[in-house]
C-alpha positions as CSV (number, residue, x, y, z in Angstrom):
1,X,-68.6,-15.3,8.8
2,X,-71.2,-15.9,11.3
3,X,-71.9,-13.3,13.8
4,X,-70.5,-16.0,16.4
5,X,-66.9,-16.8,16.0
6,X,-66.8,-21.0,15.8
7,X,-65.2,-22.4,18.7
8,X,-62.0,-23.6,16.5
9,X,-61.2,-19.6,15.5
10,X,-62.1,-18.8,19.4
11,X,-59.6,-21.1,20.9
12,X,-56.9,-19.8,18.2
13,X,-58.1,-16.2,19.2
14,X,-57.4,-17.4,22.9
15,X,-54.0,-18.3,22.7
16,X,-52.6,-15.8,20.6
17,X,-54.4,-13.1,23.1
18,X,-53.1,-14.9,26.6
19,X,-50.2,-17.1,27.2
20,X,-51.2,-20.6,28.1
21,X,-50.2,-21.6,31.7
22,X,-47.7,-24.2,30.3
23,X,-45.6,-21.0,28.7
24,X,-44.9,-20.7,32.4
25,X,-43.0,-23.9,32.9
26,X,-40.9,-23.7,29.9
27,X,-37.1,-23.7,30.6
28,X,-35.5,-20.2,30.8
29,X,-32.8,-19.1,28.4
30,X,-29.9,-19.8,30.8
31,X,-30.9,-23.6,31.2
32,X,-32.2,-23.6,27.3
33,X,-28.3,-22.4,26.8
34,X,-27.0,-25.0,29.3
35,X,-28.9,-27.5,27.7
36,X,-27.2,-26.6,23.9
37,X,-23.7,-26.4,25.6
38,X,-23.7,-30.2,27.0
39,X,-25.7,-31.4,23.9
40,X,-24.1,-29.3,21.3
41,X,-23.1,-32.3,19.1
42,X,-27.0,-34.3,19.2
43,X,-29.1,-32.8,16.7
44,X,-33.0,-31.2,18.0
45,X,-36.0,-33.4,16.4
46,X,-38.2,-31.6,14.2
47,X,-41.4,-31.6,15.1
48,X,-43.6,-30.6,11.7
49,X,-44.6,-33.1,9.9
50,X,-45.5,-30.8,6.7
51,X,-42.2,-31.2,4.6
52,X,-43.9,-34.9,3.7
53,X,-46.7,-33.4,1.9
54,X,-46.4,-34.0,-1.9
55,X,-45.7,-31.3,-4.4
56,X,-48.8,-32.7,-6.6
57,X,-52.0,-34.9,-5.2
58,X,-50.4,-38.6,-5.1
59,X,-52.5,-41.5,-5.5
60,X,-53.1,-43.8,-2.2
61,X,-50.9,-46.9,-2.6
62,X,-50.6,-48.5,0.6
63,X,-53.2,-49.8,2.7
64,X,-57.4,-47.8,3.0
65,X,-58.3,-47.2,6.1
66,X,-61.6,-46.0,5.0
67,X,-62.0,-48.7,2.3
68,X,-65.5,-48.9,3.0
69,X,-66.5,-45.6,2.4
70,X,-67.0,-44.7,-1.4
71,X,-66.2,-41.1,-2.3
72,X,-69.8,-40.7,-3.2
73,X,-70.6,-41.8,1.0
74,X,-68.1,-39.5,2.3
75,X,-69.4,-36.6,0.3
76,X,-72.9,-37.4,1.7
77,X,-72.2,-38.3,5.5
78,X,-69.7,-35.3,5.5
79,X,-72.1,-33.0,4.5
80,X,-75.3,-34.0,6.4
81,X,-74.1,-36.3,9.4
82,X,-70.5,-35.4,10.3
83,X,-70.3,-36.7,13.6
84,X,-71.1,-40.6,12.5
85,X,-67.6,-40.6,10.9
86,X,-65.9,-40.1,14.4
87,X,-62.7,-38.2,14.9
88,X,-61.0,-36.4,12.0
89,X,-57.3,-35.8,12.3
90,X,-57.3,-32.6,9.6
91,X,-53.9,-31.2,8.0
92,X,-50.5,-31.5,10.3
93,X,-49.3,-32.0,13.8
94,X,-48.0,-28.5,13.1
95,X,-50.9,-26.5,11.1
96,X,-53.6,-29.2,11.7
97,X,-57.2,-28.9,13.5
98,X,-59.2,-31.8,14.6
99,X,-63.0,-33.0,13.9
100,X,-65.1,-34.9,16.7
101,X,-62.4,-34.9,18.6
102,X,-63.0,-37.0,22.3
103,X,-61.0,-36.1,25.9
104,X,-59.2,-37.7,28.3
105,X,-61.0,-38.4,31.2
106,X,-59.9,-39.1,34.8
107,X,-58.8,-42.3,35.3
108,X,-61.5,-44.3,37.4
109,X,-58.8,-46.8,38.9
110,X,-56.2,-44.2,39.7
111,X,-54.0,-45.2,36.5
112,X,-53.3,-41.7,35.1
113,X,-54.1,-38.2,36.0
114,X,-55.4,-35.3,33.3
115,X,-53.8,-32.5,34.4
116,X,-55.5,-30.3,32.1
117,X,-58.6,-31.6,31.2
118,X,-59.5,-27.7,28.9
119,X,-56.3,-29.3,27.1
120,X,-56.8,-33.1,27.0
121,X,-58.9,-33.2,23.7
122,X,-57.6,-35.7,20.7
123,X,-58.8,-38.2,18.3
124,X,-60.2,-41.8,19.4
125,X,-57.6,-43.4,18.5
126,X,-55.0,-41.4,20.2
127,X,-56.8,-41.6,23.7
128,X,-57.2,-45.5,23.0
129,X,-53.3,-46.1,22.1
130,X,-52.6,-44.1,25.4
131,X,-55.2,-45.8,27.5
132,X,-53.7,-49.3,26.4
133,X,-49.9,-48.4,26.7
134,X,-51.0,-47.3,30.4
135,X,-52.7,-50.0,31.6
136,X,-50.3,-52.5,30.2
137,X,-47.8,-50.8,32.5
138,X,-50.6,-51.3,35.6
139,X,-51.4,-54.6,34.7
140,X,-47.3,-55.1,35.2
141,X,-47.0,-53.1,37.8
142,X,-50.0,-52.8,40.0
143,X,-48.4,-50.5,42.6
144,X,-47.7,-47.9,40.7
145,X,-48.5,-44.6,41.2
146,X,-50.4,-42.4,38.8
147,X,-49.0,-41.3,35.4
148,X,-49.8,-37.5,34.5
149,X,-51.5,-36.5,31.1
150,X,-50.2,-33.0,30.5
151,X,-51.6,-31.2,27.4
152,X,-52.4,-33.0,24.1
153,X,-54.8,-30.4,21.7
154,X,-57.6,-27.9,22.5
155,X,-61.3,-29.1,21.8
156,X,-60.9,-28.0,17.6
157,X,-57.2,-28.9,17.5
158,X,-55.1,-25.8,16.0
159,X,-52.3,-24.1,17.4
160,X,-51.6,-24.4,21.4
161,X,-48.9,-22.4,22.8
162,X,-46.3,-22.7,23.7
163,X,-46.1,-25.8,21.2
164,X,-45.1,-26.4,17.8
165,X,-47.5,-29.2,17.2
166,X,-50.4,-30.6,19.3
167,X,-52.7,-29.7,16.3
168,X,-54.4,-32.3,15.0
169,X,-54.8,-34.6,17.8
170,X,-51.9,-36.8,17.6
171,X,-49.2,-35.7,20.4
172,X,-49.7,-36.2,23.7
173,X,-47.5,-34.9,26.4
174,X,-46.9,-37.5,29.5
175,X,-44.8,-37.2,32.5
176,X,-42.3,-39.7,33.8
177,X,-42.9,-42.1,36.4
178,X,-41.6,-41.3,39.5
179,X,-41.4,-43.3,43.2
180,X,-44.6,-41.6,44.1
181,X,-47.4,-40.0,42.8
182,X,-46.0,-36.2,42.9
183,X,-43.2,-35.5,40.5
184,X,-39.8,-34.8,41.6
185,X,-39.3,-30.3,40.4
186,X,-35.5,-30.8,39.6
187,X,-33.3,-30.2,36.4
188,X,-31.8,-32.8,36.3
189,X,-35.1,-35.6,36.6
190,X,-33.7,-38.8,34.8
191,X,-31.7,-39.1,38.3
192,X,-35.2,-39.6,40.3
193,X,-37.3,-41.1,37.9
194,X,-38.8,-44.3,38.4
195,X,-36.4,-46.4,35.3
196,X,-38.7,-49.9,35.6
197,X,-41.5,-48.1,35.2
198,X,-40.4,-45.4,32.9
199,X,-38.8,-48.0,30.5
200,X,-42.2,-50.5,30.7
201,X,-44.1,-47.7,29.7
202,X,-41.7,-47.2,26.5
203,X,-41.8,-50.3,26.2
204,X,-45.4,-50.9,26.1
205,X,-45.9,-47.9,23.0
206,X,-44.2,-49.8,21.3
207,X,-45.5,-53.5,21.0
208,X,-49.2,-52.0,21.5
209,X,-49.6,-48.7,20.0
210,X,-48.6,-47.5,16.5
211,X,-46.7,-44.9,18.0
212,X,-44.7,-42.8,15.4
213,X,-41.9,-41.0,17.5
214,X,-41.2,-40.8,21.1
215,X,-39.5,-37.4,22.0
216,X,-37.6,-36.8,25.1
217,X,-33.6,-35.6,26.5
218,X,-31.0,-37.5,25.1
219,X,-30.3,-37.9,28.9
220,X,-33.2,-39.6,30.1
221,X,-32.6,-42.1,27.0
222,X,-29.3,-43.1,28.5
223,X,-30.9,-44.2,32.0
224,X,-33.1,-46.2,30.3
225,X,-31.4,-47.6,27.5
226,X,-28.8,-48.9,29.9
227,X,-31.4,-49.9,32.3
228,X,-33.3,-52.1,29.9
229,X,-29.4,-53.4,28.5
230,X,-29.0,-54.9,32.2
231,X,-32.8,-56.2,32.5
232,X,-31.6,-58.2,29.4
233,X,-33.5,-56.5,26.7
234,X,-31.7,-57.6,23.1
235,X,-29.0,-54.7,22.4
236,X,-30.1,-54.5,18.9
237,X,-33.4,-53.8,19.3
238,X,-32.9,-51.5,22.0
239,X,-30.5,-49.9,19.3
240,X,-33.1,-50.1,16.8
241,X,-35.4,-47.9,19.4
242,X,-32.7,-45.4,20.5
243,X,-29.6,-45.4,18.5
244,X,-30.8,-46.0,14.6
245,X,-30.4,-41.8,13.5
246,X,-33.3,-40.7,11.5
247,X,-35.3,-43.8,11.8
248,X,-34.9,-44.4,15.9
249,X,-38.3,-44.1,17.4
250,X,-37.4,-42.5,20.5
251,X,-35.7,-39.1,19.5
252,X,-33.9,-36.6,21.6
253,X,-36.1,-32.9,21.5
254,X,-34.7,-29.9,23.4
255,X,-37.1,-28.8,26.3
256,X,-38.0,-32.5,26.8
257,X,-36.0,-33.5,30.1
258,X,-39.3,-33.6,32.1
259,X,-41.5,-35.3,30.3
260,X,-41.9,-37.8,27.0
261,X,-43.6,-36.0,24.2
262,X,-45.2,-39.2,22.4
263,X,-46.9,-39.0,18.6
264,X,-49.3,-42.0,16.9
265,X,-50.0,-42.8,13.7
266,X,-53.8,-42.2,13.2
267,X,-54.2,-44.6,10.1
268,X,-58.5,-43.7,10.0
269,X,-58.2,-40.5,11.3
270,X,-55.4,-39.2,9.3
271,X,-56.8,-41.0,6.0
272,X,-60.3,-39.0,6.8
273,X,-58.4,-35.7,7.1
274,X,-56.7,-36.5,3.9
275,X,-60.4,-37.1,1.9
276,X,-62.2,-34.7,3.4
277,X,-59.3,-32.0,3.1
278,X,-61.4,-30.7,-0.9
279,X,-65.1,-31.0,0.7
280,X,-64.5,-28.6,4.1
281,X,-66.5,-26.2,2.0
282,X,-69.5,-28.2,2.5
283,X,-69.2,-27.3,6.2
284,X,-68.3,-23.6,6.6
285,X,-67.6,-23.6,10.3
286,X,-65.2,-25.9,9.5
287,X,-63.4,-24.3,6.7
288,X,-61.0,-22.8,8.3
289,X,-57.2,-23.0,7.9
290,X,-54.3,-21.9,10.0
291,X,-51.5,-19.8,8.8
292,X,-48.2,-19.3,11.1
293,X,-47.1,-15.7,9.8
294,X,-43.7,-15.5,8.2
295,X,-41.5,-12.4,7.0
296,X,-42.7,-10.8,4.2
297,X,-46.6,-12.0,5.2
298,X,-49.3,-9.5,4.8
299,X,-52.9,-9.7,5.5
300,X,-54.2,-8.8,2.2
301,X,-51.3,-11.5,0.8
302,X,-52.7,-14.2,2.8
303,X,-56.1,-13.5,1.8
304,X,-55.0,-14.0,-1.5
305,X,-53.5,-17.3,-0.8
306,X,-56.4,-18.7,0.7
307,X,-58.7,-17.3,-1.4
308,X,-59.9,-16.0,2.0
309,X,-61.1,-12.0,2.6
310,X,-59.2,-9.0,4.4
311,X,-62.2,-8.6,6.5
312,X,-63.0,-11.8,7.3
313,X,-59.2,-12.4,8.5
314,X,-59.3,-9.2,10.9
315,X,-62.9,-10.9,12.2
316,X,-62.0,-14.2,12.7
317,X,-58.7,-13.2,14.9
318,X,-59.9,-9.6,16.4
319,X,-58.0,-7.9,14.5
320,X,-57.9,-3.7,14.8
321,X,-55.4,-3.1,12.3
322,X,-53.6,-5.3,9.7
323,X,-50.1,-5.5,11.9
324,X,-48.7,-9.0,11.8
325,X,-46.0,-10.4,13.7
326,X,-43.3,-13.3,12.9
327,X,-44.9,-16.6,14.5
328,X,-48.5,-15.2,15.1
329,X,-50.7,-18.2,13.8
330,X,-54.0,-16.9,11.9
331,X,-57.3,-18.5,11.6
332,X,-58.2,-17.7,7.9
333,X,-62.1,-18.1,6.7
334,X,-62.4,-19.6,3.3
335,X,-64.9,-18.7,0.9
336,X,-64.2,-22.4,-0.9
337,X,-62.2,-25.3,-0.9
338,X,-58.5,-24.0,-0.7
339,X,-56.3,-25.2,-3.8
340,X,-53.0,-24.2,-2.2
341,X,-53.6,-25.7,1.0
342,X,-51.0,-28.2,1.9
343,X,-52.9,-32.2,1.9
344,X,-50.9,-34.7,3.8
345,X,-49.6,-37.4,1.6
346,X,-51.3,-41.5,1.5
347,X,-50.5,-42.9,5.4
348,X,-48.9,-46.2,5.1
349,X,-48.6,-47.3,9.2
350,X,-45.1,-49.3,9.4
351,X,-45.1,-52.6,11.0
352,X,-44.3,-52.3,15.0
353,X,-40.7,-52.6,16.4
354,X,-41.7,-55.9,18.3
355,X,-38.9,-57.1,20.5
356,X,-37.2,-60.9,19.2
357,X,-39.9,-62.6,21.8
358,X,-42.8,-61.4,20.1
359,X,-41.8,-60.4,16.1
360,X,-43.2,-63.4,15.1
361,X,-46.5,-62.6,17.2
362,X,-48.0,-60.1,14.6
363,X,-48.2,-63.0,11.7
364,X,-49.7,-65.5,13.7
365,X,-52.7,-62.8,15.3
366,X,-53.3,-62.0,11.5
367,X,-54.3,-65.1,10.2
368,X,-57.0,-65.6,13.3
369,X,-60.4,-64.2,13.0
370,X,-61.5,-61.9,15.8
371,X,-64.6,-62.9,17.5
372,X,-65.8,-59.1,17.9
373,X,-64.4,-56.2,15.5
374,X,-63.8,-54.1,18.9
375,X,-61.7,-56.5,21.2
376,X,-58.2,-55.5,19.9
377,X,-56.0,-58.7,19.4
378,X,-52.5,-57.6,20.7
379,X,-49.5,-59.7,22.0
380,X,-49.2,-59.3,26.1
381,X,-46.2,-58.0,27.6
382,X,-44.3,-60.6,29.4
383,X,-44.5,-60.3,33.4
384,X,-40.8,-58.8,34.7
385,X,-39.2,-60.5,37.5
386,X,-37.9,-56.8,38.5
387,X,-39.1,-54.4,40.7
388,X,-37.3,-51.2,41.6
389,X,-38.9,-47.5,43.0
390,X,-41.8,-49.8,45.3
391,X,-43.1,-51.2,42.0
392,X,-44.1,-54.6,42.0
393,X,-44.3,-56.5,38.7
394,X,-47.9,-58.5,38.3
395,X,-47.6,-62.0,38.8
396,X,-49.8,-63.2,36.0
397,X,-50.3,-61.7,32.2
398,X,-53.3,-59.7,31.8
399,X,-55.3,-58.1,29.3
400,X,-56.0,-54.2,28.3
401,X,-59.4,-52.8,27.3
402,X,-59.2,-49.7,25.1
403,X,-60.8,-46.4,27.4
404,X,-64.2,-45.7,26.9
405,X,-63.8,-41.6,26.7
406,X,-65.8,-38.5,27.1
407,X,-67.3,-37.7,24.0
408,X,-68.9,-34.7,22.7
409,X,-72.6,-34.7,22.9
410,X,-73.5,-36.1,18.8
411,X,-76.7,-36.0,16.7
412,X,-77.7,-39.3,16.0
413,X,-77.4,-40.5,12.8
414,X,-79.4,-40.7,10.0
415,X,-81.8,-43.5,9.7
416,X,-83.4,-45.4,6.5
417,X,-80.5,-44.9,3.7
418,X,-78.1,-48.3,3.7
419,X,-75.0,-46.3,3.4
420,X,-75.9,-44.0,6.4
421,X,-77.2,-47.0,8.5
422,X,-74.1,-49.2,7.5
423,X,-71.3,-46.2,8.0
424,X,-72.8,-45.4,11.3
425,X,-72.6,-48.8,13.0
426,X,-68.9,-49.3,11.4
427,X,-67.1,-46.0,11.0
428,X,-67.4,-45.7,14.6
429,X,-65.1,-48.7,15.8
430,X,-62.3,-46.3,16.0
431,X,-59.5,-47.6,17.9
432,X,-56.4,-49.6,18.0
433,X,-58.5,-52.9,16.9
434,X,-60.2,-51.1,13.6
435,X,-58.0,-49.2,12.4
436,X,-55.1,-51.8,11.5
């Protein structure tokens, strides 16, 4: 280990040291108990993702997101130019870091605010699929006040108390819409929230984005599942988004009464994170993997597992003795590429849950070419003839443009070799557009 602890390791050190200032909001025991007692009978989403990983390494059968990058290309831009392959969504939402990840930045036209810009670090394509479900939602609604961007993941992804995921740079945290810009500090919120724009915004993740869950109280589903029944929405796609078990993409989460807690499918990130999961050892500062301690876990044993050191462990997380406790995540050095080290399985990104209007819309954009690889070639959401909390629908259709975001400073890329020069100048259209 270098004498300098890398920023990923750092950050995990941070937050295992001193609670984050999100811990502080969370819901006490009595209203956690409350909450159990009047939804006793509506089971809690899980939020890990890393039951999906396969037992043995599978072979990709679905669609490459990468498809222009050989194995031989990879190997060589990972290991000299990193940056020129753009964000990296490494491992799970639950025991996942993040490569060239991008922030959030404050809205220039007032659309959204970051509340925590230390905490509003993800991958391109996340900030891009948020950026256009917002702005749909603006371009609908012009009036409408400010969205807030809670936390999505620290700079280098990995854990983030007080959540279960937020790792990898995939989950973003988003407050309801409410009559004005300040947001109404009750229990009970899905009796003030703003339910035309609340159910737009819904709405809007899921004909633009490839969103892959939606989490929030089975409560504030109701308002707006019957809300969008009386706007005249078709019951059975509503039902399809709210009321299909397992395979509903808005799910009912605990702790999730204030706020929705929204996850996308990162086709080019995640595949990246996948390939590059048995060359981290090329990059040492970047071999790192985190461990969430279990019963039974011992330092030297998880060493062992990671083929990882004693000392460098108690390093890495400031450790003066080799006491663990239950739930503690570790960052764990590696001396090589880890060979028990969970790999997310091949990404296959479902088709969107398109409302009857538009499911035909997706077969007719894919047989037209796209004048520019950038411009992202989505269906518009139709204008709404209602307006309720002082929001007034837009009376014409308008178009999104994904968010150009803050970056972190890069090294340029490597000039005179055709597969540098041609990865470069492709690999980093990440977005909505290029990664379907």
């Amino acid at each position: 280990m270098p004498e300098s602890l890398p920023e990923a390791v750092a950050q995990v050190v941070e937050h295992n040291d001193a609670a984050a200032t999100a811990a502080a909001e969370a819901p006490t025991d009595s209203e956690e108990a409350a909450e159990d007692e009047e939804l006793a009978d509506t089971p809690d989403t899980d939020e890990g993702e890393a039951q999906e990983a396969p037992a043995s390494a599978e072979v990709p059968n679905g669609p490459l997101y990468t498809a222009e990058l050989s194995d031989e290309q990879l190997t060589d831009l990972w290991k000299k130019e990193p940056t020129t392959l753009g964000s990296i969504s490494v491992g799970f939402v639950e025991s996942g870091r993040m490569v060239n990840s991008v922030r959030v930045p404050q809205a220039q036209d007032n659309e959204w605010i970051v509340v925590s810009p230390e905490l509003a670090w993800a991958t391109q394509e996340t900030v891009d699929y948020l950026s256009t479900a917002i702005r749909e939602v603006r371009a609908q609604y012009p009036k409408a006040p400010p969205i807030r961007v809670n936390q999505l993941s620290s700079r280098e992804g990995g854990y983030l108390r007080p959540h279960k995921s937020h790792q990898n740079g995939r989950d973003v945290d988003l407050g309801f819409y409410y009559p004005t810009a300040e947001p109404v500090r009750v229990r009970a919120r899905e009796n003030h929230i703003d339910l035309e724009l609340n159910w737009a915004l819904l709405k809007s993740l899921a004909i633009h984005t490839d969103v892959q869950m939606i989490l929030v109280d089975k409560r504030v589903q109701k308002v707006l599942y019957d809300h969008a029944l009386r706007k005249g929405e078709s019951k059975e796609w509503l039902d399809s988004l709210f009321n299909a078990g397992a395979k509903s993409l808005v799910k009912h989460a605990r702790g999730h009464r204030d706020h929705f807690h929204v996850r996308f499918f990162n086709p080019r990130a995640q595949e990246l994170g996948r390939r590059i999961a048995p060359l981290l050892a090329l990059q040492p500062d970047k071999n790192i993997q985190m461990h969430r301690v279990r019963s039974g876990d011992t330092v030297g044993g998880i060493a062992l597992r990671y083929n990882s050191s004693i000392q460098s462990i108690k390093k890495a997380n400031r450790m003066r003795g080799y006491f663990l406790r239950i739930g503690q995540v570790l960052a764990v050095p590696l001396r090589g590429p880890c060979t028990r080290c969970p790999v997310p399985p091949p990404l296959v990104v479902p088709a969107r849950r398109l409302p009857p209007m538009l499911e035909q819309a997706p077969a007719v954009a894919s047989q037209e070419t796209p004048s520019s690889p950038t411009e992202p070639q989505q269906p518009s959401v139709a204008t709404q003839a209602e307006s309720t909390g002082g929001s007034a629908p837009a009376s014409t259709e308008t178009g999104t443009q994904p968010l150009a975001p803050e970056t972190p400073a890069q090294e340029p890329a490597v000039q005179g070799t055709p597969a540098t020069s041609h990865t470069s100048s492709s690999v980093m259209q990440i977005g909505p557009a290029a990664s379907r």
